[in-house]
LOMAR-806126 format. One record per residue (C-alpha): residue number from 1; residue in three letters; x, y, z. Coordinates in Angstrom, 2 decimals, always signed. Layout:
% LOMAR-806126
+------+------+---------+---------+---------+
: segu : vovo :       X :       Y :       Z :
+------+------+---------+---------+---------+
:  NUM :  ALA :       X :       Y :       Z :
...
+------+------+---------+---------+---------+
% end
This chain:
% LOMAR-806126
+------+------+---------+---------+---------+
: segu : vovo :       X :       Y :       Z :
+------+------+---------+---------+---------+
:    1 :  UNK :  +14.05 :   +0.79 :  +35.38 :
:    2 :  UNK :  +16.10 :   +0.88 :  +38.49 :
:    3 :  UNK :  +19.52 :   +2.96 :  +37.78 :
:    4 :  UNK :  +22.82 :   +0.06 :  +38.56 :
:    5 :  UNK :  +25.16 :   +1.49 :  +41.14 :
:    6 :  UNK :  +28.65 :   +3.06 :  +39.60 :
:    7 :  UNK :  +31.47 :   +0.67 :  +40.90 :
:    8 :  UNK :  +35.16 :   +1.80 :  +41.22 :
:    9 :  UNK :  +37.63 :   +0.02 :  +39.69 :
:   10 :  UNK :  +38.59 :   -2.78 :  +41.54 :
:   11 :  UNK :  +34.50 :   -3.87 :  +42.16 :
:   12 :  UNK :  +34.18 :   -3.95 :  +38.59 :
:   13 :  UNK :  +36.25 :   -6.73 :  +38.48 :
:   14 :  UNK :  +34.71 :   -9.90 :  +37.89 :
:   15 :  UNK :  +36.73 :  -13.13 :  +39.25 :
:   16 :  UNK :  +36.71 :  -16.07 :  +36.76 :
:   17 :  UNK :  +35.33 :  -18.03 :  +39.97 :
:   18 :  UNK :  +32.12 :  -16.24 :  +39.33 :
:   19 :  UNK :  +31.96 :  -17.16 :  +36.06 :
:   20 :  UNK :  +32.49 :  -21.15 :  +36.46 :
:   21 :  UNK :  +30.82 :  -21.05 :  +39.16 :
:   22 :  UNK :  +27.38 :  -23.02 :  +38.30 :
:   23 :  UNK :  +24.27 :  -22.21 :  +39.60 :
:   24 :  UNK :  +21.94 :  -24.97 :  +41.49 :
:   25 :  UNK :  +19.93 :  -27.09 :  +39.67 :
:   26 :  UNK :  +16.18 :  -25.60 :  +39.17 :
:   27 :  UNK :  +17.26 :  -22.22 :  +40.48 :
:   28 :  UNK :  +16.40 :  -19.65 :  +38.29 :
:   29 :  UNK :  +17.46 :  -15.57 :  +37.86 :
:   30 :  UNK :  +14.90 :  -13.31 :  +38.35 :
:   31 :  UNK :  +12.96 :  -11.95 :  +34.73 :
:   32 :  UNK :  +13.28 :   -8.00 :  +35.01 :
:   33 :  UNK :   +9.93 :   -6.66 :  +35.52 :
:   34 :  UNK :   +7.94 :   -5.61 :  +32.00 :
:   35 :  UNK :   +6.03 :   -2.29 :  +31.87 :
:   36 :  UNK :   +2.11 :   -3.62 :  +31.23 :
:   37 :  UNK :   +1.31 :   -2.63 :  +27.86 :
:   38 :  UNK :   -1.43 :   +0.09 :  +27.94 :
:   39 :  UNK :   -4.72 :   +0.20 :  +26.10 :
:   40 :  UNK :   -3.52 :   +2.74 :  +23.58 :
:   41 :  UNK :   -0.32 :   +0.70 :  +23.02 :
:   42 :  UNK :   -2.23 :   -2.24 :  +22.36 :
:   43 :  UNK :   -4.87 :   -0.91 :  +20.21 :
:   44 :  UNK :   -2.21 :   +0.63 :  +18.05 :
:   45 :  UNK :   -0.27 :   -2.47 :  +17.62 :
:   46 :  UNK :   -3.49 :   -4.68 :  +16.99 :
:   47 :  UNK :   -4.77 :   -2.39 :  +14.25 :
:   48 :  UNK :   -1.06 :   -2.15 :  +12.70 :
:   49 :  UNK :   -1.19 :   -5.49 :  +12.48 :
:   50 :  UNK :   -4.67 :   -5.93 :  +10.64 :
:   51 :  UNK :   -3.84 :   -3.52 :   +8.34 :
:   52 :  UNK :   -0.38 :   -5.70 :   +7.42 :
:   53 :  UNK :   -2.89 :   -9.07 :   +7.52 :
:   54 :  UNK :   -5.13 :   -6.69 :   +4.89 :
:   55 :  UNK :   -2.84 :   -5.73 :   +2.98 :
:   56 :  UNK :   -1.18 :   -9.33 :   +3.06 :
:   57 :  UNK :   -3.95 :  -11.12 :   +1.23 :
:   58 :  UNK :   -5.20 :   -8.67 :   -1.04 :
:   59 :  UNK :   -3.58 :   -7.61 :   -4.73 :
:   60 :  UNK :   -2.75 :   -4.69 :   -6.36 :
:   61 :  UNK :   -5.64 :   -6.20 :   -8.99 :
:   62 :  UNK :   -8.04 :   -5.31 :   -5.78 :
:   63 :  UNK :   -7.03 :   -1.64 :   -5.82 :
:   64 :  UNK :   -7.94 :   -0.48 :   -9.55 :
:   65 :  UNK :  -11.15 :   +0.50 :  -10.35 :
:   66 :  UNK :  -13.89 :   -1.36 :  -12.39 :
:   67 :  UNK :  -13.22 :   +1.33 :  -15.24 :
:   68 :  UNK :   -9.96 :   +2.58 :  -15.85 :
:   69 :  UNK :   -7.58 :   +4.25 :  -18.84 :
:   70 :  UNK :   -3.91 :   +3.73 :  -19.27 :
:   71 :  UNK :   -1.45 :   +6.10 :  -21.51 :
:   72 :  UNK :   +1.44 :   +4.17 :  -22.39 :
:   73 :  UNK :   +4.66 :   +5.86 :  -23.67 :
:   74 :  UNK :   +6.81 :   +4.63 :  -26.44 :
:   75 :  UNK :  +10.59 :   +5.90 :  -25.87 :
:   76 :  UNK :  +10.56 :   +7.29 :  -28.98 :
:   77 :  UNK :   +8.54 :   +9.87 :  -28.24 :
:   78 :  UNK :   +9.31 :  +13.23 :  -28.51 :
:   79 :  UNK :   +9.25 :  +14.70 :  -24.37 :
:   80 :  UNK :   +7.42 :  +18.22 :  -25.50 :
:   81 :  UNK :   +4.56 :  +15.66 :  -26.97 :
:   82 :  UNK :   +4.28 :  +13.56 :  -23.88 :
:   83 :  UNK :   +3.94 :  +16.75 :  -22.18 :
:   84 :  UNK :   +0.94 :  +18.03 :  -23.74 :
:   85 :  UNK :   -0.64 :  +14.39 :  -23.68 :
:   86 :  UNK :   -0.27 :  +14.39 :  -19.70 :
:   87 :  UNK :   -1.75 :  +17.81 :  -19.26 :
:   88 :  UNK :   -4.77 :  +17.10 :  -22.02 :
:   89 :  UNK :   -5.84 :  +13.80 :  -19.70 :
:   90 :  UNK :   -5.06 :  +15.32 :  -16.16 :
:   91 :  UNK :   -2.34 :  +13.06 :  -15.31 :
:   92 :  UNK :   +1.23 :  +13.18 :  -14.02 :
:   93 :  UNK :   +2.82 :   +9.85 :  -14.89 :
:   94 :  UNK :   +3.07 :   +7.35 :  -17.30 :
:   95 :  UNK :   +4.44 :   +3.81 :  -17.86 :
:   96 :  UNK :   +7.22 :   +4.10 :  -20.84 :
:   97 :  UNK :   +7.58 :   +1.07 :  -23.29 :
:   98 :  UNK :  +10.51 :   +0.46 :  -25.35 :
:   99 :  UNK :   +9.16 :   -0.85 :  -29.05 :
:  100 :  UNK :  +12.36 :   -2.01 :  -30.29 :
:  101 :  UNK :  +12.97 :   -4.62 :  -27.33 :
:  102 :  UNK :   +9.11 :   -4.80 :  -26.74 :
:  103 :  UNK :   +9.80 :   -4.27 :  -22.75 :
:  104 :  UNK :   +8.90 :   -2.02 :  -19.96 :
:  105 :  UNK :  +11.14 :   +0.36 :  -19.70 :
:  106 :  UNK :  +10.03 :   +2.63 :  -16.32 :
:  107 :  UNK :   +7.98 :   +5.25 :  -15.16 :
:  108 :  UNK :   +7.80 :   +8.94 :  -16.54 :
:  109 :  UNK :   +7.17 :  +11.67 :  -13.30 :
:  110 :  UNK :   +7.25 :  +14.76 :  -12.68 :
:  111 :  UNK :  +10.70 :  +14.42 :  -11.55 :
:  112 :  UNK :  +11.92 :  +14.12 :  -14.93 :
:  113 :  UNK :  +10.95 :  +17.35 :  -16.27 :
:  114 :  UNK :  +12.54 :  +18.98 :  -13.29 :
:  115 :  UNK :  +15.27 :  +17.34 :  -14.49 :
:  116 :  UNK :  +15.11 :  +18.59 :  -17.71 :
:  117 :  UNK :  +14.80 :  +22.19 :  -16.68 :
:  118 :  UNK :  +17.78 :  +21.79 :  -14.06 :
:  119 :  UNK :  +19.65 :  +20.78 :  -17.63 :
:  120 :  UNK :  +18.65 :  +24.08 :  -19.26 :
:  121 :  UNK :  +19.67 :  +25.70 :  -16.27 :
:  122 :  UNK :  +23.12 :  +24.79 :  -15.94 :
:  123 :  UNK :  +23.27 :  +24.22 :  -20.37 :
:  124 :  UNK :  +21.19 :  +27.80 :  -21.24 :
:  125 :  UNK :  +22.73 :  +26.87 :  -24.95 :
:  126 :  UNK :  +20.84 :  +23.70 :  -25.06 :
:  127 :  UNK :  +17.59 :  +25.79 :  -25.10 :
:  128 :  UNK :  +17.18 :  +25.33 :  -28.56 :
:  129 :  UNK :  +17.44 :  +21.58 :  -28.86 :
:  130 :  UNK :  +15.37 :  +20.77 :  -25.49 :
:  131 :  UNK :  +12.12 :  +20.60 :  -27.82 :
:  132 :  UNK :  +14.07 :  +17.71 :  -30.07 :
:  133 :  UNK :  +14.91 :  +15.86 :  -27.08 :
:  134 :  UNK :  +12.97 :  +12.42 :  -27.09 :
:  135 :  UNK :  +11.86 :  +10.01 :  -24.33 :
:  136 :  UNK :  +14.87 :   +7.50 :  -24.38 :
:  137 :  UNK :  +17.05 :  +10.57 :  -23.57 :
:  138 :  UNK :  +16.11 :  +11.10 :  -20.38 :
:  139 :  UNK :  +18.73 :   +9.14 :  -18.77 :
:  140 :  UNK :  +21.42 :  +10.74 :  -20.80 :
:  141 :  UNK :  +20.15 :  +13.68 :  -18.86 :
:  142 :  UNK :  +19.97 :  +12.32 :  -15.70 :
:  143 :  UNK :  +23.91 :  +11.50 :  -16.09 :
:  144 :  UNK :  +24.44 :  +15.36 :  -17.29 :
:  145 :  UNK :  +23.25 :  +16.67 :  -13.82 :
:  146 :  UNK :  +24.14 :  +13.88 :  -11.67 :
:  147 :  UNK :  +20.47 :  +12.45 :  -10.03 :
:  148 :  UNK :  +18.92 :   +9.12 :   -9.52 :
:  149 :  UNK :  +18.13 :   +7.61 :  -12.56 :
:  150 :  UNK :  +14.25 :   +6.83 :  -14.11 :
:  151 :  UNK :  +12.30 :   +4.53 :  -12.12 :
:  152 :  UNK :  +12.01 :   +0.78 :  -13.28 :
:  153 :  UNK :  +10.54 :   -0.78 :  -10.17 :
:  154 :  UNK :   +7.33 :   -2.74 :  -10.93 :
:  155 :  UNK :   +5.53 :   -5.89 :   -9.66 :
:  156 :  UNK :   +3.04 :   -8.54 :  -10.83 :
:  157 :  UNK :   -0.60 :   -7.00 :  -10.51 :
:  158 :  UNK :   -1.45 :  -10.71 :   -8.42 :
:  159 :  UNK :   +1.51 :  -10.48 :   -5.63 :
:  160 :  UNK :   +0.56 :   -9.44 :   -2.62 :
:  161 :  UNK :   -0.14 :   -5.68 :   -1.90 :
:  162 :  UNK :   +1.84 :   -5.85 :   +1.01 :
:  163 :  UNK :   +4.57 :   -6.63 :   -1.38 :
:  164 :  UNK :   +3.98 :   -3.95 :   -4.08 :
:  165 :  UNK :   +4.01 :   -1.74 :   -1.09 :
:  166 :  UNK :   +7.64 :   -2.72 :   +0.66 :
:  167 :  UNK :   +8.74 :   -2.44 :   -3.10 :
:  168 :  UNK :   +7.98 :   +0.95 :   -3.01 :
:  169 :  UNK :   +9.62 :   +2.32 :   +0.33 :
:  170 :  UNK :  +12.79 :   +0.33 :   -0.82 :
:  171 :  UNK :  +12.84 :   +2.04 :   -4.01 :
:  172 :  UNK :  +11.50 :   +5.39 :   -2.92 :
:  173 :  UNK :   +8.64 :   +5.63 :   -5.69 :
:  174 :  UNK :   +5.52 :   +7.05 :   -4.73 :
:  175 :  UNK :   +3.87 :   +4.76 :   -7.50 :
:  176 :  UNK :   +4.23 :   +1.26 :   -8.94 :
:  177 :  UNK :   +3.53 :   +0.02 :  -12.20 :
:  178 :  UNK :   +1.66 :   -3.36 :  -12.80 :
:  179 :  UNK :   +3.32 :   -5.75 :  -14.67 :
:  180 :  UNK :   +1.95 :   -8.90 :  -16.37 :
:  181 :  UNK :   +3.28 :  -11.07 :  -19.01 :
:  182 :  UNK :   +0.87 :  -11.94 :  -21.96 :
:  183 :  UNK :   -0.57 :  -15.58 :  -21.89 :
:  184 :  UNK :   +0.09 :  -15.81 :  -26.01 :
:  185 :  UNK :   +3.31 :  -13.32 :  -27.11 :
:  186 :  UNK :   +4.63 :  -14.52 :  -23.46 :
:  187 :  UNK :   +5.76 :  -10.73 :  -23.31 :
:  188 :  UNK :   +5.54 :   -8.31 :  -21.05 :
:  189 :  UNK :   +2.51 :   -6.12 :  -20.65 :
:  190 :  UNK :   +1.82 :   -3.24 :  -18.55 :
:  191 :  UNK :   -1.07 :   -3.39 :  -16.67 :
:  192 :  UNK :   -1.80 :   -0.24 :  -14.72 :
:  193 :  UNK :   -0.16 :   +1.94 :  -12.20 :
:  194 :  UNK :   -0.75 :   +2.13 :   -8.85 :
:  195 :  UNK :   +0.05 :   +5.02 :   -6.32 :
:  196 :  UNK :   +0.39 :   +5.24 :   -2.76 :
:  197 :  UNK :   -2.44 :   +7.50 :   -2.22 :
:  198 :  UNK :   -4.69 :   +5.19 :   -3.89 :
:  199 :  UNK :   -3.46 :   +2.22 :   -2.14 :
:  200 :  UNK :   -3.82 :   +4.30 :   +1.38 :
:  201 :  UNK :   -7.26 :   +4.88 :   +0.69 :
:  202 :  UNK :   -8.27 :   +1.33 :   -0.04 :
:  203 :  UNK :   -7.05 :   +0.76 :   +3.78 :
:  204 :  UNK :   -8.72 :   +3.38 :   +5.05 :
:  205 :  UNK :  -11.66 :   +2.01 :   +3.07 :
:  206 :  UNK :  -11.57 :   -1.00 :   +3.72 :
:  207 :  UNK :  -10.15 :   -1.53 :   +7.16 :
:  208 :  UNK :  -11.81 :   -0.67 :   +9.66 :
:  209 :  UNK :   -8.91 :   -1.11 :  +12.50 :
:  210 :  UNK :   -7.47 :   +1.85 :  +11.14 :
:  211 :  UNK :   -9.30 :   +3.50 :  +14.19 :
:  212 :  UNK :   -7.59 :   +1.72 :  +16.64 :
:  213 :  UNK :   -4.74 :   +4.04 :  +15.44 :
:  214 :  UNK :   -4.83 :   +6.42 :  +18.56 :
:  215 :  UNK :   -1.54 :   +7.48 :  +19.22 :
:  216 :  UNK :   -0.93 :  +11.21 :  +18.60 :
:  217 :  UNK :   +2.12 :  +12.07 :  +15.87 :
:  218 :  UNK :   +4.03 :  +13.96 :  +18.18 :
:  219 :  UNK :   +4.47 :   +9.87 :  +20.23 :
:  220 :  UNK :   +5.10 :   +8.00 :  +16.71 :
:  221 :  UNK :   +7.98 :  +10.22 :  +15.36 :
:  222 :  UNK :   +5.85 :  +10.49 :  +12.06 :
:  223 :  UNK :   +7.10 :  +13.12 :   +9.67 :
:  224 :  UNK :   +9.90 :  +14.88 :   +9.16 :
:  225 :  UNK :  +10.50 :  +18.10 :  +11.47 :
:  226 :  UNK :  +14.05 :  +19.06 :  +10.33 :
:  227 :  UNK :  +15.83 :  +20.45 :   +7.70 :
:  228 :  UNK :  +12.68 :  +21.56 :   +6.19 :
:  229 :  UNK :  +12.76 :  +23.44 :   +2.48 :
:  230 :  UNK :  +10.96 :  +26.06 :   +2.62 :
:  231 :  UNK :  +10.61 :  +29.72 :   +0.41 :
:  232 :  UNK :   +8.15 :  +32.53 :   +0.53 :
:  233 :  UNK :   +5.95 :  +34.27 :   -2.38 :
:  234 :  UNK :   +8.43 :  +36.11 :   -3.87 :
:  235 :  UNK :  +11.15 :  +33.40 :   -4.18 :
:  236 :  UNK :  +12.10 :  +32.59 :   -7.67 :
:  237 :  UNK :  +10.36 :  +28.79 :   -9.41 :
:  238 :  UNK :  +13.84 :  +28.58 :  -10.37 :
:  239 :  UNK :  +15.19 :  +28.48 :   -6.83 :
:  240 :  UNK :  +12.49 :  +26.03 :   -5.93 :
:  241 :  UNK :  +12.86 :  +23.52 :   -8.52 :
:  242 :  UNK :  +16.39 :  +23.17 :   -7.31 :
:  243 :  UNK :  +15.35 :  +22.62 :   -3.90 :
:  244 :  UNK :  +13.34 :  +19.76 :   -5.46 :
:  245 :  UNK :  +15.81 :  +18.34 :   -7.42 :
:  246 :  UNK :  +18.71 :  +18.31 :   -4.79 :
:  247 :  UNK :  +16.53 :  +17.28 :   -1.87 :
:  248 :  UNK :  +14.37 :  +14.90 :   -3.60 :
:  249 :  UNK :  +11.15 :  +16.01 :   -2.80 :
:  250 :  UNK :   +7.87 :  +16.56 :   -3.85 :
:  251 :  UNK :   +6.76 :  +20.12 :   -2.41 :
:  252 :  UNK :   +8.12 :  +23.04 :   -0.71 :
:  253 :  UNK :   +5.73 :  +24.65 :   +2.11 :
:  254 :  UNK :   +5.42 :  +28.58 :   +1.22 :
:  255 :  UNK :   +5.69 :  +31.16 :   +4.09 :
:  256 :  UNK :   +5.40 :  +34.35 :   +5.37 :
:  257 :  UNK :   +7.76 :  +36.19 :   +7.17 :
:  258 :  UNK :   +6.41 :  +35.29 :  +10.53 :
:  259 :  UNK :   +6.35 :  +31.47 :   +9.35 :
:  260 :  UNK :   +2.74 :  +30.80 :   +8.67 :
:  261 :  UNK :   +2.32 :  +28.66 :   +6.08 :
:  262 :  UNK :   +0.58 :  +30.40 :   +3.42 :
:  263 :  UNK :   +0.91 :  +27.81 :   +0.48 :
:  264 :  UNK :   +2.42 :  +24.88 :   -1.08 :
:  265 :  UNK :   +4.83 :  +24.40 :   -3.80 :
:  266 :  UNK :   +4.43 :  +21.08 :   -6.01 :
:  267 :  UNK :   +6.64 :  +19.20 :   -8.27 :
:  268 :  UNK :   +3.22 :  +19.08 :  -10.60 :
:  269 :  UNK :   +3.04 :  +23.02 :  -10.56 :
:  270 :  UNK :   +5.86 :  +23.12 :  -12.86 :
:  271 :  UNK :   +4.09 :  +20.97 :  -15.51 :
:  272 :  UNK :   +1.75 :  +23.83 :  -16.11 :
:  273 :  UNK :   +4.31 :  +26.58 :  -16.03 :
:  274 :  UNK :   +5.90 :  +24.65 :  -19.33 :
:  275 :  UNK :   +2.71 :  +23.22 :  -20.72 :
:  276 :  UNK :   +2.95 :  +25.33 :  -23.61 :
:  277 :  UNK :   +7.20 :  +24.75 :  -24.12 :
:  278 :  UNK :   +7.02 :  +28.64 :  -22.65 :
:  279 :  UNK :   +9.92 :  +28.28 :  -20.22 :
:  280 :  UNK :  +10.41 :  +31.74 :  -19.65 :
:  281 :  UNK :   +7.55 :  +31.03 :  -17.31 :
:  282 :  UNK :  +10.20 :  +29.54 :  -15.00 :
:  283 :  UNK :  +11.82 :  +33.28 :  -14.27 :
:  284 :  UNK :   +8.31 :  +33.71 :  -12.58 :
:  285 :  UNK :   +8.08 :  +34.19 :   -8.87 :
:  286 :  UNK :   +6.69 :  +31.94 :   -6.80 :
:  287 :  UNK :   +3.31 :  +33.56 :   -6.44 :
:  288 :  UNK :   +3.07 :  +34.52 :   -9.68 :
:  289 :  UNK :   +3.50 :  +30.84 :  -10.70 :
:  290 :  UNK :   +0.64 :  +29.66 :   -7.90 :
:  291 :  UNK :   -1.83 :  +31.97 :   -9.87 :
:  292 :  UNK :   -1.57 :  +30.03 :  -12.68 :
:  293 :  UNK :   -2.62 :  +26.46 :  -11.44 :
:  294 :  UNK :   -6.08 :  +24.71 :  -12.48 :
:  295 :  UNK :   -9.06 :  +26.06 :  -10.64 :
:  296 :  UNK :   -9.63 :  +22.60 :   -9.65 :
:  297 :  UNK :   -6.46 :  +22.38 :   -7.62 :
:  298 :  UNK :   -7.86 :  +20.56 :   -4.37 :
:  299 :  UNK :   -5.60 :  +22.88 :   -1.91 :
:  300 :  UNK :   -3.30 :  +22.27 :   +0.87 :
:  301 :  UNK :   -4.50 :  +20.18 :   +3.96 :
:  302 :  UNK :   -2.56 :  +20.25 :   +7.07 :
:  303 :  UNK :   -2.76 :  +18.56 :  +10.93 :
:  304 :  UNK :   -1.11 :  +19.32 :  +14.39 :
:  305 :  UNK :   +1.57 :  +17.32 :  +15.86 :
:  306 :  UNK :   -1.10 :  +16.46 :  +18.17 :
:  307 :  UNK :   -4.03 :  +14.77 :  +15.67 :
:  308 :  UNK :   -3.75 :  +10.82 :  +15.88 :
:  309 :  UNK :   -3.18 :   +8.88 :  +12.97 :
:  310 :  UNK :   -7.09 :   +7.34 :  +13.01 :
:  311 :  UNK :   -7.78 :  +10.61 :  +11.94 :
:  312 :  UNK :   -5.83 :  +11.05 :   +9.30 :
:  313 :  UNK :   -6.68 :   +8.40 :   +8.00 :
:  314 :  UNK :  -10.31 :   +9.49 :   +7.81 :
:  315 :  UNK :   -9.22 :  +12.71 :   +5.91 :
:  316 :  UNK :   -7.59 :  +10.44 :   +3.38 :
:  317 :  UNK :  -10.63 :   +7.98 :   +2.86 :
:  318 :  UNK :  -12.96 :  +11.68 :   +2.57 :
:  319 :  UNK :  -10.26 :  +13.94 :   +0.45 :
:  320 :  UNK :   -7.72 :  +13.41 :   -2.17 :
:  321 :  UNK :   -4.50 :  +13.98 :   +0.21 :
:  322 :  UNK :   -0.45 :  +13.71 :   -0.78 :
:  323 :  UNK :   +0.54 :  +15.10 :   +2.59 :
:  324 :  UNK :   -0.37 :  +17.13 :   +4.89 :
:  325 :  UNK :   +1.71 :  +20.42 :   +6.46 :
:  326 :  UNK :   +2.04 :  +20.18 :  +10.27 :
:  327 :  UNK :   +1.44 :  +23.56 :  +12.14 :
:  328 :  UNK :   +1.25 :  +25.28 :  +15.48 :
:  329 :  UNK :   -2.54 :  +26.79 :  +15.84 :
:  330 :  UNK :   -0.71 :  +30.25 :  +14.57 :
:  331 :  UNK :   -0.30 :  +28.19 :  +11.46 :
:  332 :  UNK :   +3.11 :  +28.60 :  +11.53 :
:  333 :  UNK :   +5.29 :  +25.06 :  +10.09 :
:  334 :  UNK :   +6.29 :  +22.79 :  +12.64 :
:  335 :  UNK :   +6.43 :  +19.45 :  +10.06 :
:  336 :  UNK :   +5.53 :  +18.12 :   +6.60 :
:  337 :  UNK :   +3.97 :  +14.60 :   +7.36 :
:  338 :  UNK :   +3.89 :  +12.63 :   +3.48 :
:  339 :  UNK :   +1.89 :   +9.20 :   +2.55 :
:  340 :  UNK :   +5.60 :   +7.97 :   +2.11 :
:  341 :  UNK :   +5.43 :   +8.38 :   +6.04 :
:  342 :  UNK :   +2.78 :   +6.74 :   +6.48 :
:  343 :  UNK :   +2.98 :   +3.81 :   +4.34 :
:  344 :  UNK :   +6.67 :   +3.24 :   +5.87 :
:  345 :  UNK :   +4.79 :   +3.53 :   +9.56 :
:  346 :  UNK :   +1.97 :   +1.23 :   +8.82 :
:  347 :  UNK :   +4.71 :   -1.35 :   +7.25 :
:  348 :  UNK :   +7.55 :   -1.25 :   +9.06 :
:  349 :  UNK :   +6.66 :   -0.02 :  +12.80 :
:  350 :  UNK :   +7.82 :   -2.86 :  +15.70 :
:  351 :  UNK :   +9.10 :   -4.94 :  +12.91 :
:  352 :  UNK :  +12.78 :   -5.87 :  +12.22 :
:  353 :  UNK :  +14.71 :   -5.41 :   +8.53 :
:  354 :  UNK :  +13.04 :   -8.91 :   +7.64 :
:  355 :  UNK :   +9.34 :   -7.91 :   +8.19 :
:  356 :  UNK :   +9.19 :  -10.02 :  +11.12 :
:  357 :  UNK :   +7.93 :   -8.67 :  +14.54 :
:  358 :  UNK :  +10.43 :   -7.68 :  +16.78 :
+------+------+---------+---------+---------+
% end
């Protein structure tokens, strides 16, 4: 675009004859000249939009699997007992149901146990009475330490998945329960959950426009490159799990001291530090606390700022991914790139606050 001249004062003046002034009939101003759209551009914007048109007319109902299991919570529940039930089955979340109003009453995560352990943290004298604490005193807890309270977002399993999905980024959860109400009691009745990784996959699945997606992640601004938390081997968990709490995040990238990225932290690595109620687990190190996870951990994947998003998606549709590190070909971090990123990208890019293209 051509740069406008700089006028001095008095040319900058505009007379009020100018602006009466009326224009002959069927005379037109000149439309300033539009940049073509290229094929990348183009590509990338029709295979955002067929992945919004997917995602549009399908349900979360779609998304679960013929054969599934669901462990419900009741509030009452004592937290040290849910915590041995969510190692035993593999899992990291749970719906929790409240028996005496019969009603949904959120989502257990990881998050709350690393809220719990920031409460023994700053209350060592409450060590003793942590194991006695139940379910419906989470948010008691939450108060104590001053965080975002337990999740309660949740949508009907038939609205669209497009829906479930802006639900999500509005409310910052990386999973959604299903919520139904019971043709006979009339009650409500939780269905299933549904994450964003699974609900990533069924695109990449599913869609097949996905590899229109061409556009490098160093042009879409995808990721954060920032601010990053980061800590090294011999950083106390401690020290971590307050960089998760105060920042809100899921992982911490592990370095050495030239900045390669050696590792990853997880909010899920602290559930098997306490599985056992052992918290003096938690004055580990960081690398002493990495030697402890399953041997099926599925490792850390990571990209360059210069992969396109096509093939990303192909890693998720192959591989069981919940972000991926960005590095430099010395491995060393440049970015953390999350599914929360790309769920928001796939939603929201070229559209305004309404959902409507811009």
């Amino acid at each position: 675009m051509a740069s406008l001249p700089v006028l001095s004062g008095h040319e900058a003046f505009v007379r009020k004859s100018h602006l009466l002034g009326r224009r002959p009939r069927g005379q037109s101003q000149p439309m300033p000249h539009a940049e073509p759209e290229s094929a990348i551009e183009r590509d990338q914007r029709i295979g955002l939009q067929r992945i919004r048109d997917f995602l549009k007319v399908r349900t979360s109902y779609d998304v679960l699997p013929l054969s599934f299991r669901l462990i419900i919570f009741d509030t009452a529940l004592l937290v040290k007992k849910s915590l041995s039930i969510l190692i035993q089955n593999g899992i990291v979340s749970a719906p929790l149901w409240d028996s005496k109003t019969s009603s949904f009453a959120g989502l257990l995560t990881t998050s709350d146990y690393l809220n719990l352990i920031q409460y023994y943290w700053q209350n060592p004298e409450a060590v003793t009475r942590i194991d006695q604490f139940k379910l419906n005193s989470l948010r008691d807890i939450e108060r104590a330490i001053g965080v975002q309270p337990l999740e309660t977002v949740s949508i009907h399993p038939e609205k669209p998945l497009y829906e479930a999905c802006r639900r999500m980024l509005e409310s910052r959860a990386r999973r959604i329960p299903l919520v139904d109400i019971d043709d006979e009691t009339k009650r409500a009745m939780v269905v299933s959950v549904v994450t964003q990784y699974r609900i990533l996959k069924f695109v990449a699945v599913n869609v097949s426009e996905t590899q229109l997606l061409r556009k490098p992640l160093k042009h879409l601004k995808l990721g954060t490159y920032k601010n990053l938390e980061t800590a090294k081997m011999d950083t106390p968990v401690f020290e971590v799990i307050h960089q998760l709490v105060n920042s809100a995040i899921s992982s911490v990238p592990i370095l050495n001291s030239d900045g390669v990225v050696t590792n990853v932290f997880e909010a899920v690595d602290v559930i098997t530090l306490i599985k056992d109620t052992n918290y003096d687990n938690l004055n580990l190190n960081v690398g002493e606390a990495l030697q402890k996870r399953q041997d099926d951990f599925p490792g850390i994947y990571t990209c360059y700022i210069g992969d396109r998003l096509d093939t990303i998606f192909d890693t998720i549709r192959k591989s069981r991914v919940h972000r991926l590190v960005v590095v430099d070909e010395d491995n060393r971090l440049i970015g953390l790139l999350t599914l929360s990123d790309i769920l928001e990208y796939i939603l929201l890019e070229g559209e305004g606050d309404d959902g409507k293209q811009e």
